[in-house]
C-alpha positions as CSV (number, residue, x, y, z in Angstrom):
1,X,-24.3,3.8,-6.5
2,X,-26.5,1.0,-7.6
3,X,-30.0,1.0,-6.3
4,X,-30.2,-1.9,-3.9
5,X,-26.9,-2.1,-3.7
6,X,-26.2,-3.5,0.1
7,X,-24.8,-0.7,2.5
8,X,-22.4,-2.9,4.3
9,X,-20.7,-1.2,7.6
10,X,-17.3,-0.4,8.0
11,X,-15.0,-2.8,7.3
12,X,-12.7,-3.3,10.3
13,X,-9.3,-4.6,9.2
14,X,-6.4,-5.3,11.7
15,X,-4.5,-1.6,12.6
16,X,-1.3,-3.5,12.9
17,X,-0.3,-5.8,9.9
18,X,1.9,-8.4,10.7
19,X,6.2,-7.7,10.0
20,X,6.9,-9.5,7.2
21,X,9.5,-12.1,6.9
22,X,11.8,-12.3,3.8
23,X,10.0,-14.6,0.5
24,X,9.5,-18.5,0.6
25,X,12.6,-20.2,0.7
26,X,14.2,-21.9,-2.5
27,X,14.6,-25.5,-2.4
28,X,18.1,-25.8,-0.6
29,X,20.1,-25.8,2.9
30,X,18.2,-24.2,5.5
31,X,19.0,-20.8,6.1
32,X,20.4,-20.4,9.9
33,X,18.8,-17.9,12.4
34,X,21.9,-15.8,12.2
35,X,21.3,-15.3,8.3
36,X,17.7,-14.3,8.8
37,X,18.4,-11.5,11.4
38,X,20.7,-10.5,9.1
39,X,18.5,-10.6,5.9
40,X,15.8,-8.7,8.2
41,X,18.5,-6.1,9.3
42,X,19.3,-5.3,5.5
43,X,15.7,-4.9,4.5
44,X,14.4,-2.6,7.4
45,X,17.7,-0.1,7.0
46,X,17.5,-0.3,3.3
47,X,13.3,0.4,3.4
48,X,14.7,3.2,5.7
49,X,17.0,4.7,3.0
50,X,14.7,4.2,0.1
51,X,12.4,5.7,1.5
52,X,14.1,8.7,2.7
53,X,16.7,9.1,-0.3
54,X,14.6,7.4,-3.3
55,X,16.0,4.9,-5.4
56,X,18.8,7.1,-7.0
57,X,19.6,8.3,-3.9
58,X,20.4,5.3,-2.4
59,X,23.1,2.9,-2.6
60,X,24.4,-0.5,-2.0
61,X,27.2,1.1,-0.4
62,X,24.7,3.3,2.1
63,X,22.9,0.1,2.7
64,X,25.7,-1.8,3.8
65,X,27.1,1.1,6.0
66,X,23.8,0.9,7.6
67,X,23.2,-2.7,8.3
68,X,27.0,-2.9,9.7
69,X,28.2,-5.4,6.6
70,X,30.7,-5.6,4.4
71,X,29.5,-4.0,0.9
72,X,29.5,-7.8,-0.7
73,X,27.1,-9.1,2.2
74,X,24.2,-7.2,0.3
75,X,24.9,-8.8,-3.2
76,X,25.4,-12.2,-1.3
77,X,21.9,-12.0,0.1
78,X,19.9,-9.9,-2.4
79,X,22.0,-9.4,-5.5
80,X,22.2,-6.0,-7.2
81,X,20.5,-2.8,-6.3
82,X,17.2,-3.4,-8.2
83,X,16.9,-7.2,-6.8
84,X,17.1,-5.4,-3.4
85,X,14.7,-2.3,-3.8
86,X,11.8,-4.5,-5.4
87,X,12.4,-7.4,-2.7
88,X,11.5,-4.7,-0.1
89,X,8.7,-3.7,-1.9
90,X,7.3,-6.9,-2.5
91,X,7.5,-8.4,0.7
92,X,5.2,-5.6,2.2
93,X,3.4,-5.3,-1.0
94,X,2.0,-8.8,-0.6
95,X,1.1,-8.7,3.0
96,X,-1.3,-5.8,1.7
97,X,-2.8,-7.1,-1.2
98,X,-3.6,-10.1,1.1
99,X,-5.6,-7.9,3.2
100,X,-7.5,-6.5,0.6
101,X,-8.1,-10.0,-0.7
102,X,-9.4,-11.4,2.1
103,X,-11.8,-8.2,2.4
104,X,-13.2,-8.3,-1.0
105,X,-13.6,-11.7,-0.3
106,X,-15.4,-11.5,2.8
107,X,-17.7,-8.0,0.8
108,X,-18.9,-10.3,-1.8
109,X,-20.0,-12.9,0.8
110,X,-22.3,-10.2,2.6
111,X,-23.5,-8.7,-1.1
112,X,-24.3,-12.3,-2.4
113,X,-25.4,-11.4,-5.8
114,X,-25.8,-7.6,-5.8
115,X,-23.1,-5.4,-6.6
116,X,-20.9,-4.1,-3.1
117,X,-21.5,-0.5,-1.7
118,X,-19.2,2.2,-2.8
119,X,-17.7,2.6,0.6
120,X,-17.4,-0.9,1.7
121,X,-15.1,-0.7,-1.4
122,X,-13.3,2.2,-0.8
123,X,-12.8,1.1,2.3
124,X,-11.7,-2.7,1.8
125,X,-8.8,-1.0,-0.6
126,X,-7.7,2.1,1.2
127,X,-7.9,0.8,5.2
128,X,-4.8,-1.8,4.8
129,X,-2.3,0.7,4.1
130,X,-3.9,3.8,5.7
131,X,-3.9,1.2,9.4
132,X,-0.1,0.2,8.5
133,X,1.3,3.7,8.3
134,X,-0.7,4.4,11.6
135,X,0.9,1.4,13.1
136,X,3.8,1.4,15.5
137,X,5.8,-0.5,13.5
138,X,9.0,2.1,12.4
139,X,9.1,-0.2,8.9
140,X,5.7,0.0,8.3
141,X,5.6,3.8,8.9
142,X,9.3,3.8,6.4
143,X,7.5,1.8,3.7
144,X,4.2,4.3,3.6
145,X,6.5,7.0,3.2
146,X,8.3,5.1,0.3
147,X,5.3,4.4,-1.6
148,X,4.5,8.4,-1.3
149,X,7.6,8.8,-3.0
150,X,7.4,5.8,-5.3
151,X,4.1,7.2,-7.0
152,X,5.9,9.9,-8.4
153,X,9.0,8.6,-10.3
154,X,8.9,6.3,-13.7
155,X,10.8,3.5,-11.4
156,X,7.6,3.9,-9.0
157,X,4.8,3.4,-11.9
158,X,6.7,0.1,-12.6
159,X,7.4,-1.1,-9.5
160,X,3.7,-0.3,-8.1
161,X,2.3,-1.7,-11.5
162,X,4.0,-4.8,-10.9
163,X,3.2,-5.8,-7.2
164,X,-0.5,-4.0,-7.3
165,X,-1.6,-4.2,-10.8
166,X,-3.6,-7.7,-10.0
167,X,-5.5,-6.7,-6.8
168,X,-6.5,-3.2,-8.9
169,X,-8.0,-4.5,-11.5
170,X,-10.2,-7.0,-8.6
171,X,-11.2,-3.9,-7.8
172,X,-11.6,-2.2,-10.6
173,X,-13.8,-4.8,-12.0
174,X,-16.1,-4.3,-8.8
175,X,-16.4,-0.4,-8.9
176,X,-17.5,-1.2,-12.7
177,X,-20.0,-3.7,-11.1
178,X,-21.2,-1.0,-8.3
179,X,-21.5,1.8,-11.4
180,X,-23.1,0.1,-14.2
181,X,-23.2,1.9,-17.3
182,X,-19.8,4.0,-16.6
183,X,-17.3,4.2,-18.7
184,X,-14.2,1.7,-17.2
185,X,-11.6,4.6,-17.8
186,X,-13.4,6.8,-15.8
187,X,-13.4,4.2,-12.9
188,X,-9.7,3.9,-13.5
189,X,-9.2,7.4,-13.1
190,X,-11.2,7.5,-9.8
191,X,-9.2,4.7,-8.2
192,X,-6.1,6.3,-9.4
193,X,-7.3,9.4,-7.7
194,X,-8.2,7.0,-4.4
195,X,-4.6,5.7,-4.2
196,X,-3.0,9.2,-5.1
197,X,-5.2,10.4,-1.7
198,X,-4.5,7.4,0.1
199,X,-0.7,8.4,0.0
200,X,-0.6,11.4,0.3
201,X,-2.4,11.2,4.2
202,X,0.5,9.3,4.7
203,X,3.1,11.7,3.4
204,X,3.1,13.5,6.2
205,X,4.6,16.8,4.7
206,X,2.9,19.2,7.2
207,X,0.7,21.0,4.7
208,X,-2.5,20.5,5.8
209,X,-1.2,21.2,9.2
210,X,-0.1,24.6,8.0
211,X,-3.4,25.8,6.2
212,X,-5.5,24.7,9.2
213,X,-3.1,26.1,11.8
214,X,-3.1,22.9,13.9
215,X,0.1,21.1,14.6
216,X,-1.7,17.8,14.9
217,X,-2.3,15.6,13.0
218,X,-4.8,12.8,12.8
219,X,-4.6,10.0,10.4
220,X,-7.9,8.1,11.6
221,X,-9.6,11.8,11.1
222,X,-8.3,12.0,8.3
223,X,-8.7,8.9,7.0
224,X,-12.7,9.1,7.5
225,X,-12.6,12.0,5.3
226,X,-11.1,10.5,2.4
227,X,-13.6,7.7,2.3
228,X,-16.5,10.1,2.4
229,X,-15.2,12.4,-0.2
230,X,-13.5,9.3,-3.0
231,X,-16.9,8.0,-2.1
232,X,-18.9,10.8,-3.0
233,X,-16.4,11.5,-6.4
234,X,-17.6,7.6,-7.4
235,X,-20.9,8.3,-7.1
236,X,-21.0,11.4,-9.2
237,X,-19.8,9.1,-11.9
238,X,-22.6,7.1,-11.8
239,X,-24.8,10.4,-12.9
240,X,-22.7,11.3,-15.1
């Protein structure tokens, strides 16, 4: 960490991010209430499937099953398969990357010209999603299990690279500030390690649970941890 470098306190962020809505309307005749619950009722079961069959094993078909439509509703509303899976991606994606906006935003205002404390950082990125998947919102929950599985698939790397790429590199660009003097691919490698972390407390496969012999499981706990130990790897960097 930079000497001087403020040492902000946690940054509290909302533990239950707002349900999205579907994307900005196209110019056009107003969409009725009817086709909006409907719209809603094909993202949330098709979230549901992607994220417990992955891409491949999902289909148009399954989704339409599920949201109790006719197989040609789907394409009516969303087009093909890909136009779907990235629309309910995106829509959650944004809401996200908003949050972690608005707290970078609100970081540099407290640091004013000095570069922002490691864990403010850490925090600012890793709290949005970490408080969604904690939320009691069942799509919220389906969509942090969908990222888990997203980050290991070549469809994943795209897709995450194209809604998250921008707000990374924010970021990115402010770890670099925070460690002057390391090398940037270094700093890219420790926020890929952050993210990789960061998904995998909300994986939920019952491993830790196993090699500690508890059966519960706490995300805020847990959650804590990861800050103080991504934190920690960052500032080793800075010795390096």
């Amino acid at each position: 960490m930079v000497d001087g470098s403020p040492q902000l306190n946690k940054l509290e962020i909302d533990a239950q991010p707002v349900t999205p809505m579907r994307p900005k309307k196209s110019l056009g005749r107003p969409k009725s209430g009817s086709t909006e619950k409907t719209r809603e009722r094909i993202l949330f079961e098709a979230e549901r499937l992607f994220a417990e069959g992955g891409y491949d094993g999902t289909s148009i078909r399954n989704v339409a099953k599920a949201s109790g439509l006719q197989i040609q509703a789907i394409g009516y509303h969303f087009g093909n398969k890909e136009s779907l899976f990235q629309t309910v991606v995106g829509r959650r994606a944004e809401i996200l990357n908003a949050m972690r906006d608005e707290a970078l935003l609100e970081l540099r205002k407290q640091a004013g010209d000095k570069p922002i404390a490691l864990e403010a950082l850490v925090r600012a990125y890793v709290r949005p999603f970490i408080a969604s998947a904690n939320s009691d919102d069942k799509g919220w929950q389906n969509f942090a299990a969908l990222m888990g599985r997203l980050a290991n698939s070549p469809l994943g790397t795209a897709t995450i690279s194209k809604h998250y790429n921008t707000v990374a590199q924010t970021y990115v660009d402010e770890f670099q500030r925070a460690l002057k003097g390391v090398d940037k691919a270094a700093i890219v490698n420790g926020v890929m390690f952050m993210v990789a972390s960061m998904l995998w407390i909300c994986s939920d496969t019952g491993r830790s649970s196993e090699l500690t012999g508890s059966r519960a499981t706490d995300m805020e706990s847990d959650y804590e941890h990861l800050v103080n130990y991504t934190v920690a790897g960052f500032a080793a960097l800075g010795k390096g």
